[in-house]
PARO-590755 format. One record per residue (C-alpha): y, z, x; residue in one letter. Coordinates in steps of 0.25 Angstrom, whole numbers, padded with zeros to 4 digits, always signed. Each point is the difference from the previous one (the first is absolute). Layout:
BEGIN
YZXA;...
***
This chain:
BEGIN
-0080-0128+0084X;+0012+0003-0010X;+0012+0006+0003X;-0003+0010-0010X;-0013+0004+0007X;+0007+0010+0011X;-0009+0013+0003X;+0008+0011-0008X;-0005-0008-0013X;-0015-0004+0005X;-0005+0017-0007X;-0010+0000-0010X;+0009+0007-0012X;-0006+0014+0000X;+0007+0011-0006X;+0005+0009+0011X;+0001-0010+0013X;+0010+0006+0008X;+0002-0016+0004X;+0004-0004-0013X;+0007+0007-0010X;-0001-0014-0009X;-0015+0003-0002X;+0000+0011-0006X;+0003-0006-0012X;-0013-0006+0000X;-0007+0013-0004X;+0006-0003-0014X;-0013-0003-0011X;+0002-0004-0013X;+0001+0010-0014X;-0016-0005-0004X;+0000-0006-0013X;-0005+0009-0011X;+0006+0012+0005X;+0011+0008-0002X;+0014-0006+0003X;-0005-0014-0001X;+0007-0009-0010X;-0006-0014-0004X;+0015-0004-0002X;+0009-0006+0011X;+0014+0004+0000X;+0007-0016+0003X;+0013-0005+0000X;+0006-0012-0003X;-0001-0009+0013X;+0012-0006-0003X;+0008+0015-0001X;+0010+0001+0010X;+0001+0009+0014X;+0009+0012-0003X;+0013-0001+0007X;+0000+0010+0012X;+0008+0015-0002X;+0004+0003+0013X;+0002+0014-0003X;-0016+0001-0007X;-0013+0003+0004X;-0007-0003-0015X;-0008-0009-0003X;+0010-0009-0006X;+0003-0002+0016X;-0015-0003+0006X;+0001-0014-0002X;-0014-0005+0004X;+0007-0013+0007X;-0002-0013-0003X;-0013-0006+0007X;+0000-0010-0007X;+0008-0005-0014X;-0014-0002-0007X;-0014-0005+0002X;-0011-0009-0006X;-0012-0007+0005X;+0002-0014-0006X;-0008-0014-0003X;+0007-0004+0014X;-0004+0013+0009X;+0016+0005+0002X;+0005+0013+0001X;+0013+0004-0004X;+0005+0008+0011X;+0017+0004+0002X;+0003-0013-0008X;-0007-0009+0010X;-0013-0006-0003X;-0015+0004+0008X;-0009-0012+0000X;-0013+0006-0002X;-0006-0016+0006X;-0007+0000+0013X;-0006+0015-0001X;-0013+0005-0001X;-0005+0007-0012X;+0000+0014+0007X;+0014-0003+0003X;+0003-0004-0011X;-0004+0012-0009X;+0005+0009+0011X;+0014-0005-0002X;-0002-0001-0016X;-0005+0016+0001X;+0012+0004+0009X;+0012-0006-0010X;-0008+0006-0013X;+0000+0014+0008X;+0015+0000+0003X;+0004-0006-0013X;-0009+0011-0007X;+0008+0010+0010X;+0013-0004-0002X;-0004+0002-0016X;-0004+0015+0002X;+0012+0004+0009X;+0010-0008-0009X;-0008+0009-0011X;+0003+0014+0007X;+0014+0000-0005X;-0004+0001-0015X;-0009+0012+0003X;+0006+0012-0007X;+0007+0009+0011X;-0004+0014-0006X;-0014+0005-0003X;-0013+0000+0007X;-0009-0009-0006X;+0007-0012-0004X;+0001-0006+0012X;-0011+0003+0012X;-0010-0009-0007X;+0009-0013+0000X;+0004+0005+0015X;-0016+0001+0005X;-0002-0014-0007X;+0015-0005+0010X;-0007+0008+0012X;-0013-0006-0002X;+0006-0015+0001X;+0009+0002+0012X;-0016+0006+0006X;-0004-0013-0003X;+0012-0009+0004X;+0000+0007+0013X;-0014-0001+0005X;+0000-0014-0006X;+0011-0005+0008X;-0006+0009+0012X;-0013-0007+0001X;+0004-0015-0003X;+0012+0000+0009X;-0002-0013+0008X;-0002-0008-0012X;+0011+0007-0009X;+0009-0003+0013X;-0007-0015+0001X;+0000-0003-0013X;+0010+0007-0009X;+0010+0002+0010X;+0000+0015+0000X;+0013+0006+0008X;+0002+0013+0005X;+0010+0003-0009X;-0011+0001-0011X;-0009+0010+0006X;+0012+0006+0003X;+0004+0000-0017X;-0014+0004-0003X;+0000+0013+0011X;+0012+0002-0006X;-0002+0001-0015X;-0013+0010+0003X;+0012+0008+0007X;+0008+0000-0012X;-0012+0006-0009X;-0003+0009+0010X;+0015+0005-0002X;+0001+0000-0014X;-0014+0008-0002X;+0007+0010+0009X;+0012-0001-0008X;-0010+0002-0012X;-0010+0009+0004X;+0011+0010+0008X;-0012+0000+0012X;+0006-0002+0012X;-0012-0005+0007X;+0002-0016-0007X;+0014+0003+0007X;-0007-0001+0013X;-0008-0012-0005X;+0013-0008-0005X;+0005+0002+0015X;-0014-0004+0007X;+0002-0013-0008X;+0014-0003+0003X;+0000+0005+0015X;-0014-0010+0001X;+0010-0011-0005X;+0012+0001+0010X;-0009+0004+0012X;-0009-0014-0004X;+0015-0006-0002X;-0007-0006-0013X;+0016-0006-0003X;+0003-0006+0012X;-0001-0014-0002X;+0006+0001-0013X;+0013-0006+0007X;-0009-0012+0004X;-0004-0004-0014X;+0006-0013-0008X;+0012+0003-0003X;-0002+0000-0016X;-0004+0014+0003X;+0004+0004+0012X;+0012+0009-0008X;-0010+0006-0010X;-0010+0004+0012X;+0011+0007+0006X;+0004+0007-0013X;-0015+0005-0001X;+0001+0004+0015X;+0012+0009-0004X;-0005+0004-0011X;-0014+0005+0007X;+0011+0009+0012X;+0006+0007-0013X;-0011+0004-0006X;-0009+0004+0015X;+0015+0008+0001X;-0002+0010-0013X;-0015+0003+0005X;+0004+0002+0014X;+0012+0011-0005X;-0009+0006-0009X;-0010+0001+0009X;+0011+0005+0010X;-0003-0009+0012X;+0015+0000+0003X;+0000-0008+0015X;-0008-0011-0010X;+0009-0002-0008X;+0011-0001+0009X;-0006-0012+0005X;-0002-0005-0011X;+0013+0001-0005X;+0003-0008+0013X;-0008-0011-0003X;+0004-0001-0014X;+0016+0001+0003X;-0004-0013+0011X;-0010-0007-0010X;+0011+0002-0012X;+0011-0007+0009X;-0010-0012+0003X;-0001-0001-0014X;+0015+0000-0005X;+0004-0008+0012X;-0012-0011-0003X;+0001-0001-0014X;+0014+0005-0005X;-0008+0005-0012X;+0005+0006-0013X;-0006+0014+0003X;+0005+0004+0014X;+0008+0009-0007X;-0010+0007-0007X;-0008+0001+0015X;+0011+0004+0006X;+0001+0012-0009X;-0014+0002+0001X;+0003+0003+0014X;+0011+0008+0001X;-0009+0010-0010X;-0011+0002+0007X;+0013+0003+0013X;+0006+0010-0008X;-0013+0006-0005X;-0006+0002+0015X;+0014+0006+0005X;+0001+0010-0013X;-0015+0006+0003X;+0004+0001+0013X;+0008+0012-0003X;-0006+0011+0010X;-0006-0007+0012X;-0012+0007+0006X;+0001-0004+0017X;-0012+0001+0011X;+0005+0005+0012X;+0004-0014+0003X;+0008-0001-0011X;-0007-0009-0007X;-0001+0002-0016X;-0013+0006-0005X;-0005-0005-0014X;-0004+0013-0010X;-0008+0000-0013X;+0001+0009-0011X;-0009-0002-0008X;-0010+0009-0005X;-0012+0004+0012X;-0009+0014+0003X;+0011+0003+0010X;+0012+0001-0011X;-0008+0005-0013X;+0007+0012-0003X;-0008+0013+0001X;-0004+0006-0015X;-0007+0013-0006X;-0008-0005-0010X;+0001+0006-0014X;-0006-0002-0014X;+0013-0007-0005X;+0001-0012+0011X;-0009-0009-0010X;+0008-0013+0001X;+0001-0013+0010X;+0009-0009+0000X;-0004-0015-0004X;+0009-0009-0005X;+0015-0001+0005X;+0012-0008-0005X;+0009-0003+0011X;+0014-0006-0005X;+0011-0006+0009X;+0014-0004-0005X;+0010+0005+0008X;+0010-0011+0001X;+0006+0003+0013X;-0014+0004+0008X;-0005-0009+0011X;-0013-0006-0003X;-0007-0012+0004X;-0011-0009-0009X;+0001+0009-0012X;-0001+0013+0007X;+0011+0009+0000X;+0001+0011+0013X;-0003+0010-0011X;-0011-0007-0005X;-0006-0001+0014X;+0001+0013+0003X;-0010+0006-0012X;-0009-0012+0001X;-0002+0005+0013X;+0000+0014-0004X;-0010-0001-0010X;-0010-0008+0009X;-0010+0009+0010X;-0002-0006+0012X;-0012-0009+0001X;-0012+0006+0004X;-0005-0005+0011X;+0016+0000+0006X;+0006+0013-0004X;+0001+0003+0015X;+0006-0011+0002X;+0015+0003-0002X;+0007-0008+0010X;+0003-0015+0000X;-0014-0006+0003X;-0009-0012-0005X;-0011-0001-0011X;-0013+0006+0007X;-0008-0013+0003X;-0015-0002-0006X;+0003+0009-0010X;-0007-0005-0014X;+0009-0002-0013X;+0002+0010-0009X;-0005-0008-0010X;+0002-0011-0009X;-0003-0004-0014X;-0015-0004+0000X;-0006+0007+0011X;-0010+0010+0000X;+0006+0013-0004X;+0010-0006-0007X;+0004+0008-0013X;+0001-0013-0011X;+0008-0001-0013X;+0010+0009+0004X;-0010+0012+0001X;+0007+0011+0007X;-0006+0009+0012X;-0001+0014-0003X;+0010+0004+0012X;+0010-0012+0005X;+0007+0003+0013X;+0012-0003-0007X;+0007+0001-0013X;+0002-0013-0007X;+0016-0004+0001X;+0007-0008-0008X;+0015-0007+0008X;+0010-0004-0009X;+0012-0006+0005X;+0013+0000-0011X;-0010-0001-0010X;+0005-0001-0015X;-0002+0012-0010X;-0012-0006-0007X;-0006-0003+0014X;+0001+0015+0003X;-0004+0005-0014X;-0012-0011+0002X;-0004+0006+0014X;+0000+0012-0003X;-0007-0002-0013X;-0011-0006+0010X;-0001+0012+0009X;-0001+0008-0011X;-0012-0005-0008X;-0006-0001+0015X;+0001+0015+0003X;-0016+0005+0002X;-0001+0015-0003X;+0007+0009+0007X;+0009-0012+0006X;+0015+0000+0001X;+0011-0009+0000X;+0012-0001+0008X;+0012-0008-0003X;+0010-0001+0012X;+0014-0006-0004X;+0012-0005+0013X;+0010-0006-0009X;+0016+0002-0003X;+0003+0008-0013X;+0004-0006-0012X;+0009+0011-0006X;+0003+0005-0013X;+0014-0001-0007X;-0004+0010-0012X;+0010+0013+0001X;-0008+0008-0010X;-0015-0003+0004X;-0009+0003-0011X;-0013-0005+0005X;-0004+0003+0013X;-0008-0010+0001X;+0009-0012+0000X;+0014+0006+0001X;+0000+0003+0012X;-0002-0013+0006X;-0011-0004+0009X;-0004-0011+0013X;+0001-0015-0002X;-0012-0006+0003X;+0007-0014-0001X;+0012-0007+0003X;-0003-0009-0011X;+0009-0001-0012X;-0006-0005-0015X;+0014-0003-0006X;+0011+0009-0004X;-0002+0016-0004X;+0013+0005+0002X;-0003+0014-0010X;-0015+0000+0002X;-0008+0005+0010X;-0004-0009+0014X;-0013-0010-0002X;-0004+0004+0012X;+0001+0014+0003X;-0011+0008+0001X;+0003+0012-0007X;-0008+0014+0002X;-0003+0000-0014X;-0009-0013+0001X;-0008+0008+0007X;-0003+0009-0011X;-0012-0007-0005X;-0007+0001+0014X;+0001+0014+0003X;-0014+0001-0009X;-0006-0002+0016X;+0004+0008+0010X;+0012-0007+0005X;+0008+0003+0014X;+0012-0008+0002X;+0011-0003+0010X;+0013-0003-0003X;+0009-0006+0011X;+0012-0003-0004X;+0014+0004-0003X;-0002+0005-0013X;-0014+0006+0002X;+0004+0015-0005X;+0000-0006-0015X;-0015-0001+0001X;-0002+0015+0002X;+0001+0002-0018X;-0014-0007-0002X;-0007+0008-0008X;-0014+0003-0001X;-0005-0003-0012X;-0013-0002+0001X;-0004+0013+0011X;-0005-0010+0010X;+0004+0003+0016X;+0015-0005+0002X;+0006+0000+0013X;+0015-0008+0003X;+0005-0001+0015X;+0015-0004-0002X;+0009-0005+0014X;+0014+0006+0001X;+0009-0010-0009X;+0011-0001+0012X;+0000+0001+0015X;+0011+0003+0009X;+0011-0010+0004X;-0006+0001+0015X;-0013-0006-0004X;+0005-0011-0011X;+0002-0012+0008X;-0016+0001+0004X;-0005+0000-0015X;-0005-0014+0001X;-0010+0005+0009X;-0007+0007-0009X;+0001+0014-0007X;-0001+0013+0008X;-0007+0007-0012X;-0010-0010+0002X;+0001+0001+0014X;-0005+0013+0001X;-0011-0003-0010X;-0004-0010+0009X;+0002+0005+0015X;+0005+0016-0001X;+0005+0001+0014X;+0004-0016+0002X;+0010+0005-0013X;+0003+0013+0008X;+0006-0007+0012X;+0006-0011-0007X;+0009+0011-0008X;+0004+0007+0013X;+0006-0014+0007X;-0014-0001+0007X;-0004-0016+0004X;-0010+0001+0012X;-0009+0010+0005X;-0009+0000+0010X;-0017+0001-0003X;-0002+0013+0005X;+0012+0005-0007X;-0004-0005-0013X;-0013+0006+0000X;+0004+0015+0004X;+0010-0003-0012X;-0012-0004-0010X;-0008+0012+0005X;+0013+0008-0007X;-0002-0009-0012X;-0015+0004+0000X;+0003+0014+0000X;+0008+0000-0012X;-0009-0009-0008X;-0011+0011+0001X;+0008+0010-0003X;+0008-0007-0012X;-0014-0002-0005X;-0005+0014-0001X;+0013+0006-0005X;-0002-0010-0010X;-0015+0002-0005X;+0005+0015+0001X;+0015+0000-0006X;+0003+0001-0017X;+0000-0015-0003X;-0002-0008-0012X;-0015-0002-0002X;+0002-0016+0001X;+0004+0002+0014X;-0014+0006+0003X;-0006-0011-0008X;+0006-0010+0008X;+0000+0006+0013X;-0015-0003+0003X;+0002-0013+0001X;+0004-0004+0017X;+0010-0010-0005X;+0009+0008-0009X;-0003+0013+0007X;+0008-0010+0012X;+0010-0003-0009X;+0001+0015-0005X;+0002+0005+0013X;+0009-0010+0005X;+0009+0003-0010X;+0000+0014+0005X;+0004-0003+0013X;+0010-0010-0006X;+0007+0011-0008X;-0001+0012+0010X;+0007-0011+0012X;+0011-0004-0010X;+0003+0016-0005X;+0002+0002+0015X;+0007-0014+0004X;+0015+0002+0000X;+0001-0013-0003X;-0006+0003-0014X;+0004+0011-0005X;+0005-0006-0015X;-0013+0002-0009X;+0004-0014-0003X;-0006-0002+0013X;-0012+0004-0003X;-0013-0003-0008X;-0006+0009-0010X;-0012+0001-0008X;-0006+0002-0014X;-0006+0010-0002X;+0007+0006+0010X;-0004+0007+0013X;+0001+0016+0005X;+0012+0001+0007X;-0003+0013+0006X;-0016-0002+0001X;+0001-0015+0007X;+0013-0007+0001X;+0008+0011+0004X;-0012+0007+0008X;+0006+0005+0014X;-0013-0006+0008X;+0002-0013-0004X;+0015-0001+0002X;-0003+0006+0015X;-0009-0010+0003X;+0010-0011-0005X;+0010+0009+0010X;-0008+0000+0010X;-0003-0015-0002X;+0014-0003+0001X;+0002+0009+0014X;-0010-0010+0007X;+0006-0012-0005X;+0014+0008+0005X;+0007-0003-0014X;+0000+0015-0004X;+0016-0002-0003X;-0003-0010-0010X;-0007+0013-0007X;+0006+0011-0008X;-0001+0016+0007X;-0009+0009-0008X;+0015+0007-0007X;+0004-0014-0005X;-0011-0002-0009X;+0001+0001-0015X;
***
């Protein structure tokens, strides 16, 4: 028997056996020649191009190097193989073996081609890219039920090594991830972490330290590399204890490493690291505790049990479906690309998968449950055709992005908007202020957020490369447009005007925060904060860390309450009709009314009682009808008496 044939891998690869999550990608077909989506015309790349270097801080493409199987491979007049610069004699085998060997290295040659290939695909759009990725999907089917059912004589003849199952698992994990990361659904989420978890519980790397020693350090490297990238799923799939381990055996494997091999990139690990520390301690800034005091992991993003309440009226005609998140705040924690505010909306804008939406605690995947679906299989919408109703809208993460990248997103989301669709654009960066005395333009003069730390030579008397200023969104307010502004020059965003007479809406954060709260603004923004979690916000600014299970959800019953009634004061107070167009939506009706209760807990805070402290809006919202309204300040009072901080909260006589 090979060593390779152990029970957990003797399963026929079916699509949904709840005893092998590496099957599943069996159920993968083909894009039939003739129809539509198929292309005669095979994207290839230079054998001979080189492996990108690593980014340590990156999830791109440009970072999912396929891994050397082999440096190149032929079948030759004298039967050898090329394989990790050593020769494999082909004399002494069978025919069948033979051709089985030959099949195998084409198949991972042919792999490692269309993966290296993903990185030139476009990064915005929707039809550019999902035929090249069913043709990338369809070969890793291939590869991995080839490798399955020739085992013994790929192990026998070819030398196959557990660390190679391990890269190809790995790589299916990788376009599980970036389909999510493309698609916005969070159900390939679940599919990345099937794939990763599969390849630490079968310890698919643990014999990497036992190969030759040529390339013993680059195994390792692909080992650390594979703990990063199964440590961004797990966070945004907020499995919390996971990721405390894993971080565990990362710190240990990353010290193996430097120790070993003294390389020129333990720095770089290092800091990898000590981000993805900090990251885990600055979410953690409210703990939720069971009664025995262990912490309690929460999700916030979008289920049946959270969607705002709504009456319905003629004017709520738009849906939100593309969204452009950008994140530059220099001094922000973040962790593979992703700042904490940036983290924060992706989960934000995301509903709850369906089959898991009750499932707000800390748990596993549920076992045997069949994929969401890949590229290729039945039901499959090709060439970037788009269902009539996604459970999500489709984001876009930029992460210090240049002008033109912005300007080029946004384009893209743009020109993608259906009928009836609308665009958000969420900005977390620093300001990039205005020097002008006597602004003339509104536009420009002001100033605006700098999406890039980038500098293109000098311009001392001209204005910043890199800023994005509110009058570059002129040209895109032909859509209907809602944007958020965090940052400390957000207020100057409040002048665009609507030209064009489409739905406008501007969310704007306060542009200071009080001297108590300063030294915690690498942890992430408080206006996004309450965007995100209202009530983890709330205690946050009333010098609450920890509260107890049954605490917090008597507390979010008070959170509920004024939801419902901030939603029909709204639909039934004088607001600008693009409100009303937007708030039929269940995302920005969240946002919407999250920014109620952010304004109405900081006109109460004593903390915050400069306007600089708090957000604003454009077009603006009734004081007296809605943010003013005295039900919704007594619920935020009486939120306050049950967390016992009524003193951080002004009397009735002290208000404005």
């Amino acid at each position: 028997m090979s060593r390779f044939d152990c029970p957990c891998e003797q399963f026929t690869p079916t699509p949904g056996n709840p005893e092998n999550p590496l099957g599943r990608i069996v159920a993968a077909r083909r894009v039939p020649k003739g129809s539509q989506g198929y292309r005669r015309r095979r994207h290839r790349r230079p054998s001979s191009s080189p492996c990108p270097p690593f980014d340590f801080r990156s999830q791109r493409f440009a970072v999912a190097t396929p891994g050397h199987f082999f440096d190149r491979s032929r079948d030759d007049a004298d039967g050898i193989v090329v394989k990790h610069g050593k020769m494999v004699r082909m004399a002494g085998m069978e025919e069948h073996e033979r051709k089985i060997v030959v099949e195998f290295v084409h198949l991972l040659e042919k792999s490692k081609q269309l993966f290296n290939g993903l990185r030139d695909l476009p990064q915005y759009g929707h039809k550019q890219w999902q035929a090249y990725f069913g043709r990338t999907f369809d070969i890793y089917t291939k590869l991995w039920k080839f490798q399955q059912q020739h085992r013994q004589i790929l192990d026998t003849k070819y030398g196959l090594k557990r660390w190679q199952i391990g890269e190809i698992a790995s790589k299916i994990g990788q376009l599980y991830y970036h389909y999510y990361l493309r698609t916005s659904e969070t159900n390939y989420l679940n599919e990345a972490y099937s794939f990763y978890s599969a390849i630490r519980g079968r310890a698919y790397y643990s014999r990497a330290a036992k190969e030759d020693r040529a390339f013993r350090s680059e195994l390792m490297v692909k080992k650390l590399r594979y703990y990063a990238r199964f440590i961004v799923v797990c966070l945004l799939l907020r499995r919390m204890k996971l990721v405390r381990e894993l971080i565990v055996e990362l710190d240990r494997h990353i010290a193996d490493y430097t120790s070993t091999y003294e390389p020129d990139d333990q720095i770089e690990w290092s800091l990898v690291l000590d981000e993805i520390k900090a990251f885990i301690t600055a979410d953690s800034l409210v703990s939720v505790l069971h009664a025995d005091t262990n912490p309690i992991v929460l999700s916030h993003r979008l289920s049946p049990l959270t969607t705002p309440p709504v009456e319905k009226n003629q004017y709520m005609n738009l849906t939100l479906q593309e969204i452009l998140i950008v994140g530059s705040a220099t001094e922000q924690v973040k962790f593979s690309e992703l700042t904490m505010d940036m983290f924060r909306m992706i989960q934000t804008l995301e509903r709850e998968p369906q089959e898991d939406f009750n499932h707000i605690y800390d748990a596993s995947p549920a076992p045997g449950r069949v994929p969401y679906g890949i590229p290729g299989q039945k039901g499959y919408l090709e060439n970037g055709d788009r269902p009539s109703r996604r459970e999500n809208p489709h984001k876009y993460l930029l992460y210090k992005p240049t002008l033109s990248q912005i300007l080029v997103f946004l384009a893209s989301g743009f020109k993608e908007l259906p009928a009836n669709g609308a665009l958000l654009l969420y900005l977390s960066c620093d300001g990039c202020f205005s020097t002008s005395k006597h602004p003339e333009d509104m536009g420009y003069d002001l100033g605006g957020v700098a999406t890039s730390s980038k500098r293109e030579g000098e311009h001392k008397k001209t204005k910043e490369v890199h800023c994005l200023y509110p009058g570059d969104l002129y040209p895109f307010t032909r859509r209907p447009l809602f944007v958020i502004v965090d940052s400390d020059n957000s207020f100057v965003f409040q002048h665009i005007p609507r030209y064009f007479g489409q739905p406008l809406v501007t969310l704007m954060s306060p542009q200071d925060i009080p001297p108590a709260f300063q030294d915690q603004q690498h942890n992430g923004s408080l206006f996004t904060l309450f965007l995100h979690s209202p009530l983890t916000a709330f205690c946050y600014c009333c010098n609450i860390t920890s509260i107890a299970i049954h605490h917090w959800e008597r507390c979010q019953s008070f959170v509920d309450r004024f939801v419902t009634e901030a939603s029909r004061l709204f639909t039934r107070s004088r607001v600008d009709l693009s409100y009303l167009q937007f708030f039929g939506d269940d995302f920005l009706r969240l946002l919407l009314l999250r920014y109620v209760f952010c304004e109405v807990v900081l006109h109460l805070h004593r903390a915050f009682r400069g306007r600089q402290y708090r957000p604003r809006c454009q077009p603006p919202l009734p004081d007296a009808e809605l943010l003013e309204h005295p039900s919704l300040q007594h619920l935020v009072l009486d939120l306050a008496a049950h967390l016992e901080v009524r003193t951080h909260f002004v009397e009735g006589n002290e208000l404005e």
